[in-house]
Steps between C-alpha positions, in 0.01 A plus 500: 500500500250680739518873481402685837344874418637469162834389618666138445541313793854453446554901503319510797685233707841607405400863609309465859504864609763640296449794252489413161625835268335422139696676208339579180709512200364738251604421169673761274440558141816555253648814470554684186830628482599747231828678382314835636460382886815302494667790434321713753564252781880450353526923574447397863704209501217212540481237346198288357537218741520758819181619362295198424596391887383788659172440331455174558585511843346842549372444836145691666449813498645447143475561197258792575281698232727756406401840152283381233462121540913447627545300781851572780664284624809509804615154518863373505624342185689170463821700582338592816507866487179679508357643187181731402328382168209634326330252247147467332334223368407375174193389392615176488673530838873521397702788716634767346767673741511856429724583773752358715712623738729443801374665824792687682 
């Protein structure tokens, strides 16, 4: 296989001049989930899997540095309807959501 400017040939014949758009998946740590933020997304009716989607699919200019080491996030959740989270980060890279809400 001969690669042209870092490229396989076989990318580079099957595209000619079309424009190739290159996604980067970022993997996502676990998420520690607790009866204390359950709750306190369960006030605002959200639910864990809503949350974990939002964040996963959290798309640019999010999640944004947010107070004292929290990140925000406005993404959509696997329900589709759009949600603002707030989360921080373990050391060992888990999320911990401390806030979840729909936006009306």
């Amino acid at each position: 296989m001969t690669h042209e400017n870092g490229v396989p040939s076989e990318i580079n014949r099957l595209t000619g001049d079309c424009i190739i758009y290159i996604f980067i998946i970022v993997a996502i740590g676990d998420f520690r989930w607790n009866r204390f933020n359950l709750d306190k997304i369960a006030i605002h009716g959200v639910t864990r899997s809503e949350v974990e989607h939002a964040i996963r699919f959290a798309r640019p200019p999010f999640p944004r540095p947010h107070k004292k080491g929290t990140y925000y996030v406005l993404g959509r959740g696997n329900s589709n309807r759009k949600l603002q989270i707030i989360y921080c980060l373990d050391e060992d890279e888990t999320y911990y959501v401390i806030h979840a809400m729909p936006v009306r």
